[in-house]
C-alpha positions, 0 to 999 in steps of 0.5 A, a space after each residue: 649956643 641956641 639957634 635963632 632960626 631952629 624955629 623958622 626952620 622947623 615951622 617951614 620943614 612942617 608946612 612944606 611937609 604937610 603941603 606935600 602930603 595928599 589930604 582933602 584940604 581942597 573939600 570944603 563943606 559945601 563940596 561935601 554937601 554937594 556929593 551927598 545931596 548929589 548922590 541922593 537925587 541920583 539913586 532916587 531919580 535912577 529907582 523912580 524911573 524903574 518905578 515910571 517904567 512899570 506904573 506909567 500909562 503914557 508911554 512918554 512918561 515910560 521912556 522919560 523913566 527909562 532915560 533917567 535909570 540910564 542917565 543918573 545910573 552913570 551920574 553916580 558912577 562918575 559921581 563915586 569916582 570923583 568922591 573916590 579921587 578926592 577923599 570923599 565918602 559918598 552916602 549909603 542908601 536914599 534921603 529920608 524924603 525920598 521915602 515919603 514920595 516913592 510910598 505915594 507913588 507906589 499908591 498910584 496907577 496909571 494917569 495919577 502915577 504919571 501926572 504926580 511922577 512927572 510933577 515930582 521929576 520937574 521938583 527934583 530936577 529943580 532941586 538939582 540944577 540949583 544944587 550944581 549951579 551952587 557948587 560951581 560957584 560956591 565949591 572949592 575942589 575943582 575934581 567937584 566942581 568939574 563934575 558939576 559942570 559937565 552934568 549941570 547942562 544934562 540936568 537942565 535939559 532933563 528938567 525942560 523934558 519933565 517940565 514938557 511932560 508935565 504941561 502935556 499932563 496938565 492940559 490932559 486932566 482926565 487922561 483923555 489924551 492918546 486914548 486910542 490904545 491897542 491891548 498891552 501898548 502904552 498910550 502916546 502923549 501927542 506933543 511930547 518933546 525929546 531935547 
């Protein structure tokens, strides 16, 4: 005698087991694409900072550079755990466009390296605060979408710093600004804002 239920029993048994089951069901691509782009602009950001705090000759710029080592070194950290907690692996290495614009910089000195490194800062940043507001609209894990939110506010204020030093920059074309400098200081931009 067949059971006419055995397959309605069986089909349920398979979904409640695979509902128990803890997969990334939740990641979608866009959450992917977020971790990985995420992920880059970190690593890049923290490396050129180290980079702006040997090159730089405005000493605002040196600090800037600072900041971001500090800042988008303890992004990834958060970063890795969240990819950690829901199953995502988060790239190696750095975006192959990042190698073309560290190569540029590492060409330049002085008022050229901080005017094309606080450009790039402003781009970045850019870059990155519409990359989070995506994921916090379009992103399904919410692990991710958390992170996006807590960090989204620190990329915009970033971003308005950059911006801020890169109209100080451009009102200063032959680097003329702070010129009065003692041996081994860095120059001091005037109006440089640190929100």
């Amino acid at each position: 005698m067949k059971t006419p239920y055995l397959p309605a029993i069986a089909l349920t048994s398979l979904l409640l087991a695979s509902a128990c089951v803890d997969d990334d069901s939740n990641v979608t691509t866009m959450d992917r694409h977020f971790v990985r782009e995420s992920t880059y602009t970190s690593r890049a950001t923290a490396l050129l900072g180290s980079v702006a705090m040997l090159r730089a000759e405005y000493a605002e710029i040196q600090n800037f550079g600072e900041s971001m080592i500090t800042e988008y070194e303890n992004a990834l950290t958060d970063l890795e755990a969240v990819a950690d907690e829901v199953d995502v692996v988060p790239p190696d290495g750095y975006a192959e466009s990042f190698e073309a614009a560290k190569d540029r910089l590492n060409l330049l000195g002085g008022y050229d390296f901080d005017t094309a490194y606080i450009h790039h800062q402003v781009k970045i940043h850019q870059e990155a605060a519409a990359l989070f507001e995506r994921e916090i609209v379009e992103g399904n894990d919410v692990k991710i979408r958390d992170y996006a939110v807590k960090y989204l506010g620190r990329v915009r204020k970033n971003l308005r710093r950059a911006d801020s030093l890169s109209i100080v920059m451009q009102s200063d074309p032959v680097g003329a600004l702070g010129s009065e400098t003692t041996p081994g200081r860095k120059r001091r931009m005037p109006i440089a804002q640190n929100d």
